[in-house]
PAVEX-374464 format. One record per atom (N, C-alpha, C): y, x, z; residue in three letters. Coordinates in steps of 0.05 Angstrom, whole numbers, padded with zeros to 5 digits, always signed. Layout:
YXZAla;...
***
This chain:
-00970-03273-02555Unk;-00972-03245-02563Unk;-00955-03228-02545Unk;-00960-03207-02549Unk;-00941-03183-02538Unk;-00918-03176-02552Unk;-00891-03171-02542Unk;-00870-03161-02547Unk;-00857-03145-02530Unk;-00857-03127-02537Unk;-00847-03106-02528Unk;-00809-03102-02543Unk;-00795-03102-02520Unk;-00764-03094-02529Unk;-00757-03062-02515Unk;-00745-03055-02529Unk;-00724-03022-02524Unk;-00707-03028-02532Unk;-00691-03012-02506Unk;-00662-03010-02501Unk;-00662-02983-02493Unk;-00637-02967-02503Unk;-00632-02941-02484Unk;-00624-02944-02461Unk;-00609-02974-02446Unk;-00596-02982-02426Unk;-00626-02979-02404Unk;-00621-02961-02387Unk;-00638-02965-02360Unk;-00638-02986-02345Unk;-00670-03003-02333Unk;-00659-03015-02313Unk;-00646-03021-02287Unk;-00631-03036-02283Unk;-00613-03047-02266Unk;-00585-03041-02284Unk;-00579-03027-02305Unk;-00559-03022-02317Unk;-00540-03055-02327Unk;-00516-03050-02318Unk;-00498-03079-02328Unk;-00489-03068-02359Unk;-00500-03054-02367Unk;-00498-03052-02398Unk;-00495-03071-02411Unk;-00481-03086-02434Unk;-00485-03094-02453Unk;-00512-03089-02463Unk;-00525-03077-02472Unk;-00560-03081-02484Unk;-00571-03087-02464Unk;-00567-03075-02437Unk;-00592-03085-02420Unk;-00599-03113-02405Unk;-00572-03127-02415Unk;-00556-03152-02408Unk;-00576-03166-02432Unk;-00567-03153-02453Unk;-00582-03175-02479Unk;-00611-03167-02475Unk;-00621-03149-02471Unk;-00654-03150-02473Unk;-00664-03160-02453Unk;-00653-03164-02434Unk;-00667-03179-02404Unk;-00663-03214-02407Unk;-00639-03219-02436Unk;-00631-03248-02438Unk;-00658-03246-02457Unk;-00657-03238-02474Unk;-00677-03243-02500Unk;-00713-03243-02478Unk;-00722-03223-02463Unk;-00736-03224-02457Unk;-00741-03257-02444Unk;-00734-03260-02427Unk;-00734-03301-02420Unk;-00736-03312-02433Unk;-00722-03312-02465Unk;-00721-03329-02481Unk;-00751-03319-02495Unk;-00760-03305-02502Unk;-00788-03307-02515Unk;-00803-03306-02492Unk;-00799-03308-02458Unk;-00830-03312-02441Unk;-00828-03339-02449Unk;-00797-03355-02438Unk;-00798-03390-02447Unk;-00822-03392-02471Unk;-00810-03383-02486Unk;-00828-03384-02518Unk;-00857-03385-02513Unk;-00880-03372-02493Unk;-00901-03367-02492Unk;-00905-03340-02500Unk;-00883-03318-02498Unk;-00900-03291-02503Unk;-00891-03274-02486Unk;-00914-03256-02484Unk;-00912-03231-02463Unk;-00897-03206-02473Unk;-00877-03204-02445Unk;-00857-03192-02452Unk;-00856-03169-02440Unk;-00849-03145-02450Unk;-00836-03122-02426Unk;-00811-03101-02439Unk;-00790-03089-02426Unk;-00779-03080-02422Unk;-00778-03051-02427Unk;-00777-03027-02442Unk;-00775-03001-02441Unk;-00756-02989-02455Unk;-00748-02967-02448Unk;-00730-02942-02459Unk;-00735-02939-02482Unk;-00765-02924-02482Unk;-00771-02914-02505Unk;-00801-02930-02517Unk;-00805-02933-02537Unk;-00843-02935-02545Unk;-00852-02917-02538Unk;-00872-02924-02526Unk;-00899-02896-02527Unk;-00922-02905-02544Unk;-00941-02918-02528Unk;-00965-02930-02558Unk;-00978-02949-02543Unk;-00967-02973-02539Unk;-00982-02993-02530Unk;-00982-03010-02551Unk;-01002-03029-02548Unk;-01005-03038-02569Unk;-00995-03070-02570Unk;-00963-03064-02576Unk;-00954-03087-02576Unk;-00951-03105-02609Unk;-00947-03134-02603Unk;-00952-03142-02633Unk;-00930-03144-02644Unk;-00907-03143-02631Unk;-00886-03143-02639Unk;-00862-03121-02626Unk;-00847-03104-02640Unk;-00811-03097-02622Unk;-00799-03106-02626Unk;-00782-03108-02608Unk;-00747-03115-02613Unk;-00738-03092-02597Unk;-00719-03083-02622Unk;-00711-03045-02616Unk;-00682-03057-02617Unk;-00666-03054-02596Unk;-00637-03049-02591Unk;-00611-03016-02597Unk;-00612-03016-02619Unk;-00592-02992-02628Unk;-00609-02977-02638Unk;-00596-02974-02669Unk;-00612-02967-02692Unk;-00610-02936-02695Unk;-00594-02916-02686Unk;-00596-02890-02679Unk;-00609-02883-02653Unk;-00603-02897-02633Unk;-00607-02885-02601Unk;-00641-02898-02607Unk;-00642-02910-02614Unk;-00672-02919-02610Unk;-00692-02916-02634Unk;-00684-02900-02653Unk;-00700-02889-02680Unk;-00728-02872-02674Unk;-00732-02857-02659Unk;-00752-02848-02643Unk;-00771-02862-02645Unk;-00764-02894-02618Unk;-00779-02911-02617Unk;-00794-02924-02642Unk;-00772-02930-02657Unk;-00776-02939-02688Unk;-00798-02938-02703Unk;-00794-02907-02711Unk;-00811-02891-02727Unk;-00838-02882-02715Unk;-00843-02878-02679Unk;-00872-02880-02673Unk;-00882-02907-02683Unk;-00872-02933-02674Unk;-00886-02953-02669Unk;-00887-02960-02696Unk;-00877-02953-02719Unk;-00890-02955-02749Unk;-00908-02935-02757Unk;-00905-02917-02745Unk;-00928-02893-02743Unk;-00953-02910-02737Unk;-00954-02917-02716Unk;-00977-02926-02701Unk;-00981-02955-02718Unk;-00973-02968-02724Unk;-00971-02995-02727Unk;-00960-03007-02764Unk;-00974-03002-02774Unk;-00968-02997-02807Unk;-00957-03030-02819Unk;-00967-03057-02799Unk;-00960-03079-02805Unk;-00953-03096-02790Unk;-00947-03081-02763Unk;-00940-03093-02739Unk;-00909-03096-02749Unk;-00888-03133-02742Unk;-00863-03126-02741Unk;-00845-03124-02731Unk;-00830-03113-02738Unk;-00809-03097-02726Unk;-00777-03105-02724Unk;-00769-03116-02702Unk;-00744-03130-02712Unk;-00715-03117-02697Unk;-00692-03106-02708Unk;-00674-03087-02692Unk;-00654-03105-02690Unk;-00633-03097-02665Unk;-00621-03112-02665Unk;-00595-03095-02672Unk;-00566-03094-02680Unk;-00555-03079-02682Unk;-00524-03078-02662Unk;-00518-03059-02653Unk;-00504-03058-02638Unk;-00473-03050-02655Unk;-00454-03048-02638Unk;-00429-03049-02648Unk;-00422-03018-02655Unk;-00439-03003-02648Unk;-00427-02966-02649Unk;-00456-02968-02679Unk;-00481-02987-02685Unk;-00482-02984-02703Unk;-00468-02990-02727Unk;-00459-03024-02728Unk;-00450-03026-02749Unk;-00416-03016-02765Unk;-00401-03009-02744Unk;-00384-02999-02748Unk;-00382-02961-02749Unk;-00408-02956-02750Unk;-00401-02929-02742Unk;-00426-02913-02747Unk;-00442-02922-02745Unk;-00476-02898-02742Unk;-00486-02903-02767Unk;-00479-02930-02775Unk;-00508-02941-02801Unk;-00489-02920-02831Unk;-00470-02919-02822Unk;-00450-02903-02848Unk;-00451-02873-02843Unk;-00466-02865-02817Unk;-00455-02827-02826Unk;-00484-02821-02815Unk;-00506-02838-02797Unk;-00533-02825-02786Unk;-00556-02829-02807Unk;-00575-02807-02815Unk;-00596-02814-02837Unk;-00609-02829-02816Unk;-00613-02822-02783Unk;-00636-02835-02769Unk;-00628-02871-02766Unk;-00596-02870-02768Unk;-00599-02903-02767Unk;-00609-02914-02798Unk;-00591-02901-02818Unk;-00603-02914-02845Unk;-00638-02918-02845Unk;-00651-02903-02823Unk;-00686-02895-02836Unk;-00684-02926-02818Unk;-00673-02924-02790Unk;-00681-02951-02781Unk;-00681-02982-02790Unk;-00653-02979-02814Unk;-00663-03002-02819Unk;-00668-03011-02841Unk;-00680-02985-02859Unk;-00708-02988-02870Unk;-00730-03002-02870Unk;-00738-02989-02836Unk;-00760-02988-02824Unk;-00769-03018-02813Unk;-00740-03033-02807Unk;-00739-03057-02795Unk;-00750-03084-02818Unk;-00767-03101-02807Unk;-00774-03123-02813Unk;-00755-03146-02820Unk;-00736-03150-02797Unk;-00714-03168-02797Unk;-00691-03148-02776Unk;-00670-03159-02790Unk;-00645-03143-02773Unk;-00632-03165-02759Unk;-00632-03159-02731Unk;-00600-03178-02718Unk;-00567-03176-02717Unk;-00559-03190-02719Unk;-00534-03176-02711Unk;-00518-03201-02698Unk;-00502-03203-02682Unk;-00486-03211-02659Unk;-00467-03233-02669Unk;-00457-03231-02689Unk;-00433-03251-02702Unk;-00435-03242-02726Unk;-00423-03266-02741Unk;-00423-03265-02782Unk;-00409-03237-02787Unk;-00379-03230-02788Unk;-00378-03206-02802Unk;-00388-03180-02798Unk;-00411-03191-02785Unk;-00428-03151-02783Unk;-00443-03157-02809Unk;-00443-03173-02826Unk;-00472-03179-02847Unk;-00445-03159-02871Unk;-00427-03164-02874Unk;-00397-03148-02891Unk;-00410-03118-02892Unk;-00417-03102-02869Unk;-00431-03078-02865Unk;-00460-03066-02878Unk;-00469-03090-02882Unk;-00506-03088-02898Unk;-00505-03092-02920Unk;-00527-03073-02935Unk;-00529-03077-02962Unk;-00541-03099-02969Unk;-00535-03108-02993Unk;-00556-03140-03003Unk;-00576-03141-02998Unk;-00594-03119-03002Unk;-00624-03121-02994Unk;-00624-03123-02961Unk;-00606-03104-02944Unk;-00607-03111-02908Unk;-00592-03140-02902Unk;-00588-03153-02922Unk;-00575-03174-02907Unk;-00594-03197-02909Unk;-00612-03188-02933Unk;-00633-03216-02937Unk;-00650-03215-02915Unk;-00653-03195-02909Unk;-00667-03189-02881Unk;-00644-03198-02852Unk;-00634-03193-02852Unk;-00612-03201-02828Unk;-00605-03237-02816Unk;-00607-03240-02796Unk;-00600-03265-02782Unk;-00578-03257-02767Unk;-00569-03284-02759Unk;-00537-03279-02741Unk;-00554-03291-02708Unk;-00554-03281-02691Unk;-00562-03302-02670Unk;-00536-03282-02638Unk;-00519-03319-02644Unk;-00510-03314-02624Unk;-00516-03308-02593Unk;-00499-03295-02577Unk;-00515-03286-02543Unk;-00495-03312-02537Unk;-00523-03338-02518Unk;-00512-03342-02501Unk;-00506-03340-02466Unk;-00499-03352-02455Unk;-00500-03352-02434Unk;-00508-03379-02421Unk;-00523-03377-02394Unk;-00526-03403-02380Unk;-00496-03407-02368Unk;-00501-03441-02358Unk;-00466-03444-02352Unk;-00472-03443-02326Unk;-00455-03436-02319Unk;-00441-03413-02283Unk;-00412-03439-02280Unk;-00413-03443-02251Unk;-00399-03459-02240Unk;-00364-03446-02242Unk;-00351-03459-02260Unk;-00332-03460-02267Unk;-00303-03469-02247Unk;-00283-03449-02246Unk;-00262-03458-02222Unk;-00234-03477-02229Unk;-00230-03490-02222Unk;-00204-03506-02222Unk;-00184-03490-02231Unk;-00173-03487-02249Unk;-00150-03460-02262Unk;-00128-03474-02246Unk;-00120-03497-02235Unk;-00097-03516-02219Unk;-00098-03498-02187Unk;-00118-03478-02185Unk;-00127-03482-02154Unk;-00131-03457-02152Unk;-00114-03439-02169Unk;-00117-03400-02166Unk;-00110-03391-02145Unk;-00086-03402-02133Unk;-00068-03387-02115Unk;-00044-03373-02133Unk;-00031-03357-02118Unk;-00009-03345-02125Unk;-00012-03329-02151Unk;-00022-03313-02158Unk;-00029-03302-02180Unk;-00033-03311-02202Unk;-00033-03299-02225Unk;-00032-03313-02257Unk;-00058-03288-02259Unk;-00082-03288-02256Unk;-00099-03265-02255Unk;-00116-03266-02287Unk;-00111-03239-02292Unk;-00121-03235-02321Unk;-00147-03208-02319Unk;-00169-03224-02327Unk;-00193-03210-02323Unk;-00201-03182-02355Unk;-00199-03170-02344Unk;-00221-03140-02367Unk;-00247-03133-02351Unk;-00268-03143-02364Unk;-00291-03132-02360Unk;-00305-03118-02375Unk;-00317-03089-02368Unk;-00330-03075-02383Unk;-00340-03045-02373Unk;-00346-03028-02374Unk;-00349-03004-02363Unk;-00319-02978-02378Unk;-00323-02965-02359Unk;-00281-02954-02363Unk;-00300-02926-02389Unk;-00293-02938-02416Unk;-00299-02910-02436Unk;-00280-02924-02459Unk;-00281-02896-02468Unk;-00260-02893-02496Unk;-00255-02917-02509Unk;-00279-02927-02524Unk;-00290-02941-02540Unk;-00280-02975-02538Unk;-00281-02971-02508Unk;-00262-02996-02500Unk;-00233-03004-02499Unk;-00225-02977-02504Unk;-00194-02977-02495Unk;-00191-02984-02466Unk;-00201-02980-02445Unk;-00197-03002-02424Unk;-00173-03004-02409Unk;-00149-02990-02413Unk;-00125-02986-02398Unk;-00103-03006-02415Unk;-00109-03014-02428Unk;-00097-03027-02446Unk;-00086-03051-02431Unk;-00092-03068-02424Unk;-00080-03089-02412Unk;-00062-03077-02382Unk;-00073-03052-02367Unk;-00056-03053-02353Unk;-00031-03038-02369Unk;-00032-03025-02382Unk;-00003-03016-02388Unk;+00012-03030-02409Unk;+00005-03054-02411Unk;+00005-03078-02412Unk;+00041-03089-02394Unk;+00014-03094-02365Unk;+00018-03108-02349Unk;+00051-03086-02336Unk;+00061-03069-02347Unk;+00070-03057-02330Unk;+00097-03058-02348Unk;+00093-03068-02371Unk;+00122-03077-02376Unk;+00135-03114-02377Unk;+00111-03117-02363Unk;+00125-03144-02355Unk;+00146-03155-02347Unk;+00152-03174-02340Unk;+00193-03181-02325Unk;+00182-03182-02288Unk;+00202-03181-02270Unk;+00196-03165-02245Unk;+00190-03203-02235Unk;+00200-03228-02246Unk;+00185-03248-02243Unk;+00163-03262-02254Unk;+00149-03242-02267Unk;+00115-03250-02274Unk;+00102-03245-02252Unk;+00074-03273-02257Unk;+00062-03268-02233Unk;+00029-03250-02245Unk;+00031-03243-02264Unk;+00012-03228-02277Unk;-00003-03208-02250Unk;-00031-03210-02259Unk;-00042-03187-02247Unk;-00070-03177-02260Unk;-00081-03159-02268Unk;-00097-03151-02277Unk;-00125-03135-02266Unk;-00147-03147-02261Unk;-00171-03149-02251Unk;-00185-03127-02257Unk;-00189-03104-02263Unk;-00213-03095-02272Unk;-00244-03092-02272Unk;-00262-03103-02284Unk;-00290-03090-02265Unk;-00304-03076-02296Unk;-00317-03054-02276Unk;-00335-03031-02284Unk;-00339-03006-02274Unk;-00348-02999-02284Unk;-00365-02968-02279Unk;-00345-02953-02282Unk;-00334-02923-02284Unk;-00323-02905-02288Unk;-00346-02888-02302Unk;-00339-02884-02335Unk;-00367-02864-02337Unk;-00364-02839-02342Unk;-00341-02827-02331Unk;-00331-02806-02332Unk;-00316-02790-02310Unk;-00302-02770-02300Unk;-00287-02771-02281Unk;-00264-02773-02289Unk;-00249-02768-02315Unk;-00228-02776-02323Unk;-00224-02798-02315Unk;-00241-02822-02321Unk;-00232-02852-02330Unk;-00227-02849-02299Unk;-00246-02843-02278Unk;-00246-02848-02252Unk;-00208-02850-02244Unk;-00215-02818-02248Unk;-00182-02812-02240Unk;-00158-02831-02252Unk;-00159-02833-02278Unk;-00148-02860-02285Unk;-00138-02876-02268Unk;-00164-02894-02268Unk;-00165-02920-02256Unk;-00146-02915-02234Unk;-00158-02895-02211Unk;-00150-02900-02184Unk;-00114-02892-02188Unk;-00111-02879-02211Unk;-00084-02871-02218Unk;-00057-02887-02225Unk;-00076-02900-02236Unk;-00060-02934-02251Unk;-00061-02950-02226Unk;-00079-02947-02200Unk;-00069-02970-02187Unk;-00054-02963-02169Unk;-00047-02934-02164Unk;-00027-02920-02151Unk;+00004-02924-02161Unk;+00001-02931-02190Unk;+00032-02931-02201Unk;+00049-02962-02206Unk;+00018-02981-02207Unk;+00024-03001-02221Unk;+00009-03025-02206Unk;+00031-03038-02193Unk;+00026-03060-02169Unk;+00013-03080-02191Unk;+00009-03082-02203Unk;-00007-03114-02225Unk;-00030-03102-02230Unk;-00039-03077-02222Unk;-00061-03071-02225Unk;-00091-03059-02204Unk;-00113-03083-02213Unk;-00131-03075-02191Unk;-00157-03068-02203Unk;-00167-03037-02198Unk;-00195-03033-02206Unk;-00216-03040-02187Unk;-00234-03060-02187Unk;-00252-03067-02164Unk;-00281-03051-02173Unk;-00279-03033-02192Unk;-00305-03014-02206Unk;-00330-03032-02215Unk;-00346-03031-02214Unk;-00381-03040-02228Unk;-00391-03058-02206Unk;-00388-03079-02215Unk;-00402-03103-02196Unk;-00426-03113-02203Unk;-00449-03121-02188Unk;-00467-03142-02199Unk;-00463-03153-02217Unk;-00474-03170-02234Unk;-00461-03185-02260Unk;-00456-03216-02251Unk;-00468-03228-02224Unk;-00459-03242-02208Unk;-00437-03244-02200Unk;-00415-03226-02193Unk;-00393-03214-02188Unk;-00376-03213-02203Unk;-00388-03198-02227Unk;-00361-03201-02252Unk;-00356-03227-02260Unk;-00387-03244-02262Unk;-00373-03269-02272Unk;-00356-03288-02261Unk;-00367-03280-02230Unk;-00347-03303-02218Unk;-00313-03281-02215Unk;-00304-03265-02220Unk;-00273-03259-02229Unk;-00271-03270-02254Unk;-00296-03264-02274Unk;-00290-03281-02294Unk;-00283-03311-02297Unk;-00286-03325-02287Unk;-00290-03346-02282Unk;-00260-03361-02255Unk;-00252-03330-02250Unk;-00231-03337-02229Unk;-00204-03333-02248Unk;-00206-03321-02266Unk;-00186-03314-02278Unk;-00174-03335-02299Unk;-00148-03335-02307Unk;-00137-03345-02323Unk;-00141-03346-02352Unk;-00139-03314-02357Unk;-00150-03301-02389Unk;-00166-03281-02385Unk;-00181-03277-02404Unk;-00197-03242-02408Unk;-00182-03235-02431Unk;-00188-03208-02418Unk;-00172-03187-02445Unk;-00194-03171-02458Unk;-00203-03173-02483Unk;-00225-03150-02495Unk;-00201-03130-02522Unk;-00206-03103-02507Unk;-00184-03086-02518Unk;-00201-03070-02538Unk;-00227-03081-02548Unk;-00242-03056-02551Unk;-00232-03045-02581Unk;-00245-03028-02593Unk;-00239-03015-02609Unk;-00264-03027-02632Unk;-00288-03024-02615Unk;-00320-03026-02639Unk;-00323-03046-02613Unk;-00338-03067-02634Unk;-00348-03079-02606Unk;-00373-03102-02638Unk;-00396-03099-02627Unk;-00418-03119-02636Unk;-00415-03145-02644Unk;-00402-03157-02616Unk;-00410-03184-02619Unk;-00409-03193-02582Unk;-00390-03177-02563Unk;-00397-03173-02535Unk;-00398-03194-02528Unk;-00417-03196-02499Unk;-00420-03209-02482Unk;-00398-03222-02475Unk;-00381-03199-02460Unk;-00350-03213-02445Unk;-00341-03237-02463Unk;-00345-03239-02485Unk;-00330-03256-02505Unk;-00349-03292-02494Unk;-00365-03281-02502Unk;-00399-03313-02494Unk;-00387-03323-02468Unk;-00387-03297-02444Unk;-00386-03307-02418Unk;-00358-03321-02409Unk;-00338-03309-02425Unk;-00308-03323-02422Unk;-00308-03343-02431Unk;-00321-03349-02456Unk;-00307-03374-02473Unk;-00333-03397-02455Unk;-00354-03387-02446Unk;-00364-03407-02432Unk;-00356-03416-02399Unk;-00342-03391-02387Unk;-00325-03403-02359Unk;-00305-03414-02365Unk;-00292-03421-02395Unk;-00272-03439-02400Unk;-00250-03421-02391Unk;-00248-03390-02411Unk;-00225-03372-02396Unk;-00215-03357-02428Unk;-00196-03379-02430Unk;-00192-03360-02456Unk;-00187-03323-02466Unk;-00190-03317-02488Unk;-00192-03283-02486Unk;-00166-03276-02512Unk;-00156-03253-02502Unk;-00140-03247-02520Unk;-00154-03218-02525Unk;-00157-03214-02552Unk;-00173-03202-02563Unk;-00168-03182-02583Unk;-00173-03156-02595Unk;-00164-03138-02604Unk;-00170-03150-02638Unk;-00151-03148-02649Unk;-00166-03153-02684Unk;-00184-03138-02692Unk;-00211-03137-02683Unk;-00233-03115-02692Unk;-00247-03141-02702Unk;-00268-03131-02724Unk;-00288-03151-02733Unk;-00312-03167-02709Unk;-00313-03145-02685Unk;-00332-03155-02677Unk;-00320-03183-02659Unk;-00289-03178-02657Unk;-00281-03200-02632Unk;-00276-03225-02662Unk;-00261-03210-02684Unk;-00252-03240-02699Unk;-00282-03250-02712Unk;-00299-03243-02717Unk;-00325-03254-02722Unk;-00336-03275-02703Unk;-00333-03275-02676Unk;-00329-03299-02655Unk;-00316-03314-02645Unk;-00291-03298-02652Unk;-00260-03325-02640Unk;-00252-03342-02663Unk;-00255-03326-02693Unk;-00244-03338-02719Unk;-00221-03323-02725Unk;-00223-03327-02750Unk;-00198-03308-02767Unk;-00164-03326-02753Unk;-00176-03351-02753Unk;-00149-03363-02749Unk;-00143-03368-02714Unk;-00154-03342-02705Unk;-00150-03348-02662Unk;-00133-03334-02667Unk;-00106-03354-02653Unk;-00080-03343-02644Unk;-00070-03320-02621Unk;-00091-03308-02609Unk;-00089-03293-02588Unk;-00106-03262-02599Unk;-00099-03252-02627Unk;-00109-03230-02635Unk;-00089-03216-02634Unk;-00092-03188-02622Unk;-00075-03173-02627Unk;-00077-03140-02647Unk;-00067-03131-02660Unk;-00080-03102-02669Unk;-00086-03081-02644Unk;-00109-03072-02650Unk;-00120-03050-02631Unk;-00097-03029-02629Unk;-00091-03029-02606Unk;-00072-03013-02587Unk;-00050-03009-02594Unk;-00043-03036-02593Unk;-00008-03039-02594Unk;-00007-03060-02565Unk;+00005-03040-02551Unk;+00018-03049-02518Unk;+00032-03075-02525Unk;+00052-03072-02542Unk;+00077-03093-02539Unk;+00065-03119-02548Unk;+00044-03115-02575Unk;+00039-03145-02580Unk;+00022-03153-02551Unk;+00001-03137-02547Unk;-00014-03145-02518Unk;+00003-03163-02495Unk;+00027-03139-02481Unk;+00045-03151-02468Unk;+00051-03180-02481Unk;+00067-03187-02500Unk;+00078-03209-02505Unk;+00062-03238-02505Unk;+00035-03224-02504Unk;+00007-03243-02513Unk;+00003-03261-02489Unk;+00005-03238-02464Unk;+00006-03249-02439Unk;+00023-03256-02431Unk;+00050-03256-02429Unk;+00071-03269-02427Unk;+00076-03290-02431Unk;+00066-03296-02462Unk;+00066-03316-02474Unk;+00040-03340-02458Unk;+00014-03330-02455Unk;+00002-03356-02440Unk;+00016-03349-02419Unk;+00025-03332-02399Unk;+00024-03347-02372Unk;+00053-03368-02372Unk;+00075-03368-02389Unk;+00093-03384-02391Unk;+00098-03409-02414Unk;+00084-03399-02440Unk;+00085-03430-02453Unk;+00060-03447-02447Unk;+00066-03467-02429Unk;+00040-03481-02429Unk;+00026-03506-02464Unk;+00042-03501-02472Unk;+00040-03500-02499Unk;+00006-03491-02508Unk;+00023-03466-02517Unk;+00006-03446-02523Unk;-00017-03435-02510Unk;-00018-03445-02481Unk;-00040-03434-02461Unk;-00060-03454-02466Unk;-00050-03493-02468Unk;-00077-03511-02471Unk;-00083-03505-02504Unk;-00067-03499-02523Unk;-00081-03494-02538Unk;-00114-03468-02536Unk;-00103-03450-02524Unk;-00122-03437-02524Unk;-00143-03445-02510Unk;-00145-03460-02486Unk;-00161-03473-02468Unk;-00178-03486-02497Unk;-00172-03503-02509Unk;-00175-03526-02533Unk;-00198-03514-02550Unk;-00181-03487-02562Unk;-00200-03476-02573Unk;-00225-03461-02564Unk;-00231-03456-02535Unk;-00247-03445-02527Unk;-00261-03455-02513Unk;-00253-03490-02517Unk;-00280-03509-02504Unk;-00293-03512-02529Unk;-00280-03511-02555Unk;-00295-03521-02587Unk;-00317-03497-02588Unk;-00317-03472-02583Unk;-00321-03443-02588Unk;-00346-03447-02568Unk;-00346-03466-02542Unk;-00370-03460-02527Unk;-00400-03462-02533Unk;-00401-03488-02553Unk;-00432-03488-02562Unk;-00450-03472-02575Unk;-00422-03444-02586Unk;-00444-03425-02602Unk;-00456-03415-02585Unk;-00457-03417-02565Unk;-00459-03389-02533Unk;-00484-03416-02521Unk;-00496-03435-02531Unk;-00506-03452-02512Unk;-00546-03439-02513Unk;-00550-03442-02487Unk;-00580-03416-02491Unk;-00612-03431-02509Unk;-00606-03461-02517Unk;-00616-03468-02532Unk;-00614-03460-02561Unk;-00596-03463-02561Unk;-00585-03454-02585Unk;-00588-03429-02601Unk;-00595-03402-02571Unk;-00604-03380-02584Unk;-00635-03374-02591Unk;-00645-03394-02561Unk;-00674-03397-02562Unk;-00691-03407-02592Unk;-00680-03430-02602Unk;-00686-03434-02630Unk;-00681-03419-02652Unk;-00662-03407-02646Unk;-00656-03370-02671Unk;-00680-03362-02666Unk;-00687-03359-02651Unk;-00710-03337-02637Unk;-00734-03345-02641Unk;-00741-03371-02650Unk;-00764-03391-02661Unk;-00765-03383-02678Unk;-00747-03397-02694Unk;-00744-03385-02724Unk;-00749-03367-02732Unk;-00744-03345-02721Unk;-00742-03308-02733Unk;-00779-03305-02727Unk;-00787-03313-02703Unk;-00820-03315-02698Unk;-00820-03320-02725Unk;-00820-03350-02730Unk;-00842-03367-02741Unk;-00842-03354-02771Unk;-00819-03338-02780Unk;-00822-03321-02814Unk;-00836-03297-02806Unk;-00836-03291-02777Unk;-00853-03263-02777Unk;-00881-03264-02774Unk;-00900-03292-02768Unk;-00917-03297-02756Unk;-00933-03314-02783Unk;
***
């Protein structure tokens, strides 16, 4: 059959959605169905959507139920929905109405849905294929701590370097950035913070080839975010075997576990600082985290999502 997915993420965009709709797309051609890619619906006559962001993509929504009275419809929800749109937008509430089955990224986004949206709702983790993995024995001089993401609010993304800037003058800490600047603020930022603060390097918006291998070069990732789904960064770290220290938001402890020792409260510098301190000097505490984030790898394994994705067919079909 035909499936048709929307994303507001444009292509070639290293977005988070445009990352997951280009993963999901492979996973249903594997499947046997015909797939494509768009912004918005117009009126083709697909047998199925998968609509990515339940406000930004309501438009889409509501034509293709217009047009399509028993065609279904399956949304996926993003992290600015569940924490944020589905509680103050009527157009997200109409979306997931409108929706057949709801996705969502990790278990505590289902806490957000009403009983009736949850009977409808599946959890299907994002994984990743495994990417050649580096010797952490074989870094070089540096203790390098990766943030990946695009530089906006929402992320916090300065957070680890000012962080990094009350460290002791014998840490070998250094802090990686990659992304976009989506602003000229953040721009100025960035280039501002690496003017003041030697542990700090913005290398801007890479291929996703690129980010992974820093990811993958690095020691730890840091996810500072504030709202976050169910992110990527989290799949792609814990599968390059790079542990993450992570903001206590639902969307990070919904994937690391209530009981991951490397949570910190959203935007408190000092616990951050101490977080990193703490792996790059108790080796203790650092194979623990290694430990837990080899156990953490199989939810991220792309079989594993591929069969969610059977499943969710085979009740819609």
């Amino acid at each position: 059959m035909h499936i048709e997915i929307v994303t507001p993420a444009r292509a070639g965009s290293t977005a988070g959605n445009r990352i997951t709709a280009e993963r999901w797309a492979k996973i249903l051609k594997d499947l046997g169905h015909r797939v494509s890619i768009v912004q918005k619906y117009g009126r083709s006559s697909a047998d199925m959507l998968v609509v990515l962001h339940a406000r930004r993509s309501h438009s889409s929504i509501a034509r293709f139920r217009q047009h399509h009275s028993n065609t279904p419809i399956v949304l996926a929800l993003t992290g600015t929905d569940i924490y944020r749109d589905i509680h103050r937008s009527a157009r997200a509430r109409k979306s997931l109405e409108l929706a057949d089955r709801i996705i969502v990224l990790q278990p505590h986004a289902l806490r957000y849905l009403t009983a009736g949206e949850r009977k409808k709702a599946r959890v299907i983790y994002q994984s990743v294929e495994r990417f050649r993995r580096q010797n952490k024995s074989s870094l070089g001089e540096h203790f390098d701590v990766c943030v990946i993401g695009h530089l906006r609010s929402v992320k916090d993304p300065f957070r680890a370097a000012m962080a990094a800037r009350r460290l002791p003058r014998s840490s070998r800490i250094r802090i990686n950035q990659v992304g976009g600047a989506l602003s000229e603020n953040m721009k100025r930022r960035a280039l501002r913070e690496m003017q003041i603060n030697k542990r700090y390097r913005w290398l801007g918006e890479l291929p996703r080839a690129g980010a992974l291998r820093v990811t993958a070069q690095s020691r730890l990732c840091v996810n500072s975010s504030r709202i976050e789904g169910g992110a990527n960064v989290l799949s792609e770290s814990i599968v390059a075997g790079v542990p993450v220290l992570a903001s206590r938001i639902d969307g990070n402890v919904g994937v690391l576990g209530e009981d991951y020792p490397a949570l910190f409260r959203y935007g408190d510098t000092g616990e951050l600082r101490d977080l990193i301190l703490r792996a790059e000097t108790d080796v203790k505490f650092l194979n623990d985290l290694y430990k837990r984030t080899k156990k953490l790898a199989p939810l991220f394994n792309p079989t594993r999502e591929e069969r969610a994705w059977a499943r969710l067919l085979a009740e819609l079909l």
